[in-house]
C-alpha positions in Angstrom: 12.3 23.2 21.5 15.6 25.3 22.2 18.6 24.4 19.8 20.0 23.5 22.8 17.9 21.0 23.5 18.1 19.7 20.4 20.9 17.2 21.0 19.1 16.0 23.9 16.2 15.3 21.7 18.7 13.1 19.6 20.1 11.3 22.3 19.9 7.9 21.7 19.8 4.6 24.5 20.6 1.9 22.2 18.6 2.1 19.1 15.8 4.1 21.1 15.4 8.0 20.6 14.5 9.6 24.0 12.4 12.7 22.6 11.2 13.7 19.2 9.3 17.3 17.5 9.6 17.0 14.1 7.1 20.4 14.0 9.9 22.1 15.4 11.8 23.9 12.9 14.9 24.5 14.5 15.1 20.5 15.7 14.1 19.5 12.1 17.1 21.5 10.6 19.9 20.4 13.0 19.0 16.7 13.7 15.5 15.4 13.0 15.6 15.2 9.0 18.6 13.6 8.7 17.7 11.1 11.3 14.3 10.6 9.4 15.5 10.3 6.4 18.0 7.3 7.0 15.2 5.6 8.4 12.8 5.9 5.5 15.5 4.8 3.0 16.0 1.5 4.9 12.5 0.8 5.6 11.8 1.4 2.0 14.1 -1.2 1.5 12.1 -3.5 3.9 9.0 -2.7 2.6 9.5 -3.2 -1.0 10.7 -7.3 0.3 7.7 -7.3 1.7 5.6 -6.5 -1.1 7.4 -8.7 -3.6 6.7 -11.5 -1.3 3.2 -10.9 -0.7 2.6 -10.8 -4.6 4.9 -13.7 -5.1 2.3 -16.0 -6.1 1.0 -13.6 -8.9 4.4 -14.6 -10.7 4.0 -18.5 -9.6 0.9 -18.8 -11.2 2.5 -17.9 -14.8 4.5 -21.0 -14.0 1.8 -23.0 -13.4 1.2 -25.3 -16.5 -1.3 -27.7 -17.1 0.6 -30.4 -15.7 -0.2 -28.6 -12.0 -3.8 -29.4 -12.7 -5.1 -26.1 -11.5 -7.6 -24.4 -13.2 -8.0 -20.4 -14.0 -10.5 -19.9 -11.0 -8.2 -21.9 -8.6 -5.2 -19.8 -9.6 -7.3 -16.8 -8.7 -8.2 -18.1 -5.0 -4.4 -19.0 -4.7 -3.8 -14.8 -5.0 -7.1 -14.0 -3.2 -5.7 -16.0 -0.7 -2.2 -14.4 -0.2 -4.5 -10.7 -0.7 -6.7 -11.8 2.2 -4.1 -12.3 4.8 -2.3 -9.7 4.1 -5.2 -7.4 4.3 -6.1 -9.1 8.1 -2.1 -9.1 9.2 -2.1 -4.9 8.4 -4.4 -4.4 12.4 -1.3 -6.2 14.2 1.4 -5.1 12.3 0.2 -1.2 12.8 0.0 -1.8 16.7 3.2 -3.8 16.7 5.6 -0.3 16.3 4.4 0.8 19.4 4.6 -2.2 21.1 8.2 -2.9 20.2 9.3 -0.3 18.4 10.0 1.0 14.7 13.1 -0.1 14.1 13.1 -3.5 16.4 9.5 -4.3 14.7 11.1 -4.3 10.8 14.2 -6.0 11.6 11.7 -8.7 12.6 8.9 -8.4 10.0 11.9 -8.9 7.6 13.2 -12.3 9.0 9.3 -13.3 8.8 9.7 -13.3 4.9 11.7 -16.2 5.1 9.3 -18.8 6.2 6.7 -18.1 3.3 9.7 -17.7 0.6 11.2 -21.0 1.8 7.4 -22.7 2.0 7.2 -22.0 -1.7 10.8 -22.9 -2.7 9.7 -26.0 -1.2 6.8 -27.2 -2.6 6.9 -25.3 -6.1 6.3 -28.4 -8.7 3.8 -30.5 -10.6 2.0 -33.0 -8.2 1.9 -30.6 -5.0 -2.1 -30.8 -3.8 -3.8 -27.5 -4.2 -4.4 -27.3 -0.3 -0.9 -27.0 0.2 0.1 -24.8 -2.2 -3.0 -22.7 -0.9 -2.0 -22.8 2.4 1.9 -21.1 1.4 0.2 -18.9 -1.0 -1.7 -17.8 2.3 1.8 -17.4 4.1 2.8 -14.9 1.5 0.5 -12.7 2.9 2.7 -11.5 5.8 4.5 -9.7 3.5 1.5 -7.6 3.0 1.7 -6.3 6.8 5.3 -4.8 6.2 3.5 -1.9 4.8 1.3 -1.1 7.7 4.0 -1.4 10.0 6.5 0.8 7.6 3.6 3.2 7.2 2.7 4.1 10.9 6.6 4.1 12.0 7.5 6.9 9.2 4.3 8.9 10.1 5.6 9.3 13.4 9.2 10.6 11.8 8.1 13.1 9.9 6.5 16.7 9.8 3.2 17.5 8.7 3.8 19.6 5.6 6.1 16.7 4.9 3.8 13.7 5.3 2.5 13.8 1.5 6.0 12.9 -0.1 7.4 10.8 2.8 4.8 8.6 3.0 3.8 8.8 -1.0 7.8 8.0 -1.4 7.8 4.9 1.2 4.5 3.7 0.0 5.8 3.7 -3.5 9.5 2.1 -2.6 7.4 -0.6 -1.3 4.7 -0.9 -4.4 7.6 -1.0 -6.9 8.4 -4.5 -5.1 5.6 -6.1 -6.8 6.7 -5.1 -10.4 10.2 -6.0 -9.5 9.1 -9.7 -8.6 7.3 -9.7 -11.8 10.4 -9.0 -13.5 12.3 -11.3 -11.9 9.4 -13.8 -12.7 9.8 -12.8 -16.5 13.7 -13.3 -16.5 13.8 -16.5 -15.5 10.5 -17.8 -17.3 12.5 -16.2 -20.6 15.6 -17.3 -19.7 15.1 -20.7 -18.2 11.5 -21.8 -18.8 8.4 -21.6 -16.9 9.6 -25.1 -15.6 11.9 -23.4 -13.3 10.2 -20.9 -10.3 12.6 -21.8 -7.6 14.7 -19.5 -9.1 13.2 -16.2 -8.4 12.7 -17.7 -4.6 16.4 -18.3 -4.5 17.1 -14.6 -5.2 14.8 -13.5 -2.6 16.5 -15.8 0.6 19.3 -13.6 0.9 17.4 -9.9 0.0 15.1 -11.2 2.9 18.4 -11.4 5.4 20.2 -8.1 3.8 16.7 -5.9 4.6 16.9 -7.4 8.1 20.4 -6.4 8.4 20.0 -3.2 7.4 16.9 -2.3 9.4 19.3 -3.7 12.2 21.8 -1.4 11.9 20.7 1.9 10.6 16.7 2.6 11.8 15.9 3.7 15.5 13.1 3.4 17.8 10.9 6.3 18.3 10.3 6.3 22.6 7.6 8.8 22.1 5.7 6.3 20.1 3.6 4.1 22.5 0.4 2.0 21.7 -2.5 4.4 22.8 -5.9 2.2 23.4 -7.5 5.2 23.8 -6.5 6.6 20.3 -7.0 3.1 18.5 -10.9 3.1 20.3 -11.8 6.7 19.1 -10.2 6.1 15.3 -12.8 3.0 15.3 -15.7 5.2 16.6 -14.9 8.3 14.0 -16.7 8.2 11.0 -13.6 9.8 8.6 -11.5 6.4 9.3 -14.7 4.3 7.6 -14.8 7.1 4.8 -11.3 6.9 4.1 -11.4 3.4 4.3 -13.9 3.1 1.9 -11.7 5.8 -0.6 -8.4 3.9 -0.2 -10.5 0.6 -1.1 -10.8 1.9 -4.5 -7.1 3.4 -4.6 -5.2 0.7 -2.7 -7.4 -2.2 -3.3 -7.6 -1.9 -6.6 -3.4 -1.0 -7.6 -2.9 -4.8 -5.3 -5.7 -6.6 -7.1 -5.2 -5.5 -10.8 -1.2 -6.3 -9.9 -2.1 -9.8 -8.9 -4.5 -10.3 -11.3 -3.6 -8.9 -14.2 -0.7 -11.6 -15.8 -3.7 -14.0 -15.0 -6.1 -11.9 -17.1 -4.0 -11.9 -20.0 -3.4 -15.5 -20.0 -7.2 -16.7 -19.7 -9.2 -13.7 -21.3 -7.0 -12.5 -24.2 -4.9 -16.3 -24.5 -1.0 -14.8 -23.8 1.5 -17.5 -23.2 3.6 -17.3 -19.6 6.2 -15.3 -21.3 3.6 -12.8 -23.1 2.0 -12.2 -20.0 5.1 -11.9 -17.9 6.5 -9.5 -20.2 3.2 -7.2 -20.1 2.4 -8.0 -16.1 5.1 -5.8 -14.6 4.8 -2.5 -17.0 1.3 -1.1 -14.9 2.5 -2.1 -11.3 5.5 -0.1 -11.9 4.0 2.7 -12.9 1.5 3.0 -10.7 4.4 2.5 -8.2 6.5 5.1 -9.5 3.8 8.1 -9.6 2.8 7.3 -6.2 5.1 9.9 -4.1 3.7 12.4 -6.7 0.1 12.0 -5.5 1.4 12.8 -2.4 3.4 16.0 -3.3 0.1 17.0 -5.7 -1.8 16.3 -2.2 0.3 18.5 -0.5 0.5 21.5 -2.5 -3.6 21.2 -3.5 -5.2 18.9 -1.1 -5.8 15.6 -0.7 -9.4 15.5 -1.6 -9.6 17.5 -4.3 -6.4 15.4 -6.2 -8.8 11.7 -5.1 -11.7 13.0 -6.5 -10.1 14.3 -9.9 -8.4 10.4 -9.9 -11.5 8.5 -9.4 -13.2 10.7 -12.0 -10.2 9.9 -14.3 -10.5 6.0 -13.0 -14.0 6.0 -13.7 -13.2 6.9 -17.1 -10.4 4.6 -17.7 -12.2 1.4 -16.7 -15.1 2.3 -19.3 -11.8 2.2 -21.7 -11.1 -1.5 -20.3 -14.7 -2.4 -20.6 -14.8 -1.1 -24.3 -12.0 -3.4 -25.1 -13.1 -6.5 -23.2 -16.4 -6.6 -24.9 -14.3 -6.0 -28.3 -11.9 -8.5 -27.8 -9.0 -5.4 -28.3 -5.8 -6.2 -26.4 -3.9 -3.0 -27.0 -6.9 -0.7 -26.5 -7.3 -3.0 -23.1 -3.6 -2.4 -22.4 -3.7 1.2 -22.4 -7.1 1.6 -20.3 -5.4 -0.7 -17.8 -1.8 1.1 -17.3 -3.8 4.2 -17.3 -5.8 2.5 -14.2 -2.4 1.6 -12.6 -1.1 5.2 -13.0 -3.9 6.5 -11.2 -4.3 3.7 -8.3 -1.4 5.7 -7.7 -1.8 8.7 -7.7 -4.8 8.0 -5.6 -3.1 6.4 -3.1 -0.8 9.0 -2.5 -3.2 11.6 -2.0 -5.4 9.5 0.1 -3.0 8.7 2.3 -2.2 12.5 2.5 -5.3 13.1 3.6 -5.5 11.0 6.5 -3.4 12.7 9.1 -4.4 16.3 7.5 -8.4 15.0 8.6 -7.4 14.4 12.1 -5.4 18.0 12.3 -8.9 19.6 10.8 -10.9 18.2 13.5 -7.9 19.4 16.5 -8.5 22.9 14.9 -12.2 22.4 14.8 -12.1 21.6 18.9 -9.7 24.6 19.4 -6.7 23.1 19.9 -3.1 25.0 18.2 0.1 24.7 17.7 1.4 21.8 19.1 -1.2 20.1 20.6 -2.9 20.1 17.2 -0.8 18.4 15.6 -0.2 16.1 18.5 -3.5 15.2 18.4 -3.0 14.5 14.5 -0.5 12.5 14.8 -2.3 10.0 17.4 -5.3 9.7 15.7 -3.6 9.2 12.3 -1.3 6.5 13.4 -4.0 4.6 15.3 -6.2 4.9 12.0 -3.6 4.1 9.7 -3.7 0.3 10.2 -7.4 0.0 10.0 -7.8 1.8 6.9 -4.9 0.3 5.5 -6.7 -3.1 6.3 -10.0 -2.6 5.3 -8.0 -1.3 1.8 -6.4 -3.4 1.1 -9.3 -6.2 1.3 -10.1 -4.2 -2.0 -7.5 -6.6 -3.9 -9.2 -9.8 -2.1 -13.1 -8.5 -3.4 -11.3 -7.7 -6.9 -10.0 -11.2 -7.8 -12.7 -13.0 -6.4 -15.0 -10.9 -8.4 -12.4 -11.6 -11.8 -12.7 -15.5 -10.4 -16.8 -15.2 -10.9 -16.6 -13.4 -14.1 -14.7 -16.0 -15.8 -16.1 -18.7 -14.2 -19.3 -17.8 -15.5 -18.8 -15.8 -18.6 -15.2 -16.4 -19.5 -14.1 -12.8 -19.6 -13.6 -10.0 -16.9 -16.0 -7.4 -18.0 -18.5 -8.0 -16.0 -16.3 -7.7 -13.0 -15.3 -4.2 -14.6 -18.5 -2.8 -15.0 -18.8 -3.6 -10.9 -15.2 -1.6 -10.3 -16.8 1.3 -12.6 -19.8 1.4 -10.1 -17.8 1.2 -7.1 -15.6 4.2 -8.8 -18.6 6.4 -9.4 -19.6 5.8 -5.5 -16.0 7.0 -4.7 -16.3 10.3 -6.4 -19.2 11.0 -4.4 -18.3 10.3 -0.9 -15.1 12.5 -1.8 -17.0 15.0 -2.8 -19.9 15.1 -0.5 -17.4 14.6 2.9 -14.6 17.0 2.2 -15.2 18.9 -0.7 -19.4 19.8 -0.6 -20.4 23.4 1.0 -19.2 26.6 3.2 -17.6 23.7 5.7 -15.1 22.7 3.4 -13.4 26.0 2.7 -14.5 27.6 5.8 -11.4 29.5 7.5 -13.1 31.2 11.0 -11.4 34.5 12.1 -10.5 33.5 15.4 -7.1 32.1 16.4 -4.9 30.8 14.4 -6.5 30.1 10.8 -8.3 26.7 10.5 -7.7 23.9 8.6 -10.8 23.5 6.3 -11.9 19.6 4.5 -10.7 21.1 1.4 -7.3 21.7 2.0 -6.9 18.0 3.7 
């Protein structure tokens, strides 16, 4: 692209953006990475609403006294519940950005926050049957299919030696809202007592409007962007978007389960009052939150793979930590081993999602494709994958509290539910190993053409 047609590739009709090459250099300079970065700031705003709604009922559970009549187990299905929707609502929510665009998409994924936010303010209090407060808790998890939406739109925006941090940085924005709502949970529980949760959902009624706004005003539509059946059929049929589901599982899954689950731990393994917990819940989430965009830039400067396989090494080792202190009854040896598991969920998820659209470049290179068309072809099977793996991912948070729901209902504490994540862990390693980091293939750089993108480097 010409710098002259540069403003031609800028040209808006209404919030829609005619043409767009973030790979070319020149367009990137004079117009694209402004543009792109003005829209990741305000969908990082939508995103991190969403997530503090979708984990809004890991703070409403600390609130949850005895005079609620729910036990430990049914506070856990009331999470599952809002983990399991959200995981399912990630397939639609990808597909909706091409359908309607971007920025039209999160102005209305934002005003969709309000229904499950004014469900809870509504029936938040002692007496309220457990089927109800299941079914909102199940609402929340719309909030859970902002990120897939936010996730494929900002692929689209940005270059490929870009990807890591953009999408480490918007995934992160997003995380941090589930710490944040845990704060806000522990301000008002040590402020005005755990007898008062509308609170936190009052506070969230008019962020819900002011993300809407925003994505209103400032994002844009991406024309180029169109729903590609085609792309979305050949993602389901290629083996790498099972693998990586598998990897972000154990990144993903397991940084949304341990956030929902762990004030919950706290309070039924190691006997921490609502405030205690409260206090304690938010430090991991954040953390793990915060480091995200730096698994990215790791993944980008040393590969994806081999920055997820040095995490799940590093998780493997953490959770024998957590199982060391469960089975010792040790809550600060247990603290540490678990904010060290938060800290890598996020690195991990940085670099696994780094390593998605570098896969699909790899296998461009390995048909012959250059230039352009690679990365084209990248960016079409990446997007189309994105909300698949992102699913199947997060579904990792629902199989972690239901597997903290049978360890306490049948043993009283979680470690036998941690010696399951240690297994799963190990398995990780090894399918990142044996796929993208095992033999010649992996490093192989042919002579011919331009020089090929090898597993390792993804």
């Amino acid at each position: 692209m010409t710098a002259a047609s540069t403003t031609t590739a800028a040209r808006k009709r209404g919030r829609w953006i005619e043409q767009w090459d973030p790979e070319d250099e020149t367009f990137w300079k004079e117009t694209g990475e402004r543009i792109a970065r003005r829209n990741l700031l305000y969908s990082i705003l939508s995103e991190h609403i969403g997530f503090s709604i979708w984990s809004l009922w890991s703070v409403m559970v600390l609130f949850m006294g005895p005079e609620y009549g729910v036990d430990p187990a049914g506070k856990f299905f009331l999470i599952a519940m809002a983990t399991l929707v959200g995981s399912v609502v990630r397939v639609p929510y990808t597909f909706a950005v091409a359908r309607f665009g971007g920025r039209n998409w999160t102005v209305v994924s934002a005003l969709l926050l309000l229904l499950p936010t004014g469900a809870a303010f509504a029936v938040m209090e002692p007496g309220t049957p457990y089927p109800v407060l299941l079914l909102v808790s199940a609402l929340t998890g719309i909030g859970g299919g902002n990120f897939a939406s936010s996730m494929t739109n900002i692929n689209s925006f940005f270059p490929l030696r870009r990807k890591g941090w953009a999408l480490g940085l918007n995934a992160g924005g997003g995380n941090i809202g589930v710490p944040v709502v845990q704060l806000a949970g522990l301000l008002v529980i040590g402020t005005a007592g755990a007898a008062h949760p509308r609170l936190v959902l009052g506070v969230y009624l008019p962020l819900i409007v002011v993300a809407a706004l925003c994505a209103a005003l400032f994002m844009d539509n991406l024309a180029p962007v169109r729903n590609d059946t085609g792309a979305v059929r050949e993602a389901v049929r290629d083996p790498h978007t099972w693998i990586m589901s598998v990897l972000y599982t154990g990144t993903f899954g397991s940084f949304i389960g341990y956030s929902f689950a762990f004030g919950l731990v706290l309070q039924t393994q190691f006997g921490r009052t609502p405030l205690e917990a409260a206090s304690l819940t938010f430090v991991g989430p954040l953390l793990g939150s915060l480091v995200r965009p730096v698994g990215g830039r790791l993944a980008d400067r040393y590969g994806g793979a081999r920055i997820t396989l040095g995490t799940f090494a590093a998780m493997a080792l953490a959770t024998g930590v957590v199982i060391l202190a469960s089975l010792h009854a040790s809550l600060t040896v247990f603290l540490v081993g678990f904010v060290a598991l938060f800290l890598l969920t996020g690195l991990g998820n940085g670099s696994t999602y780094k390593m998605i659209p570098d896969i699909f470049r790899a296998k461009a290179l390995e048909r012959g494709m250059t230039g352009e068309a690679a990365a084209a072809y990248g960016r079409r099977l990446s997007g189309a994958s994105m909300g698949l793996i992102g699913a199947v991912g997060a579904l990792g948070g629902l199989a972690i509290n239901l597997a903290f729901r049978q360890s306490f209902q049948t043993a009283g504490t979680g470690t036998a539910a941690f010696v399951v994540f240690l297994a799963f862990y190990a398995v990780c390693s090894g399918l990142t190993w044996a796929v993208y980091l095992r033999g010649p293939r992996a490093g192989a750089v042919p002579e011919e053409r331009e020089p090929r993108l090898g597993y390792a480097q993804v």
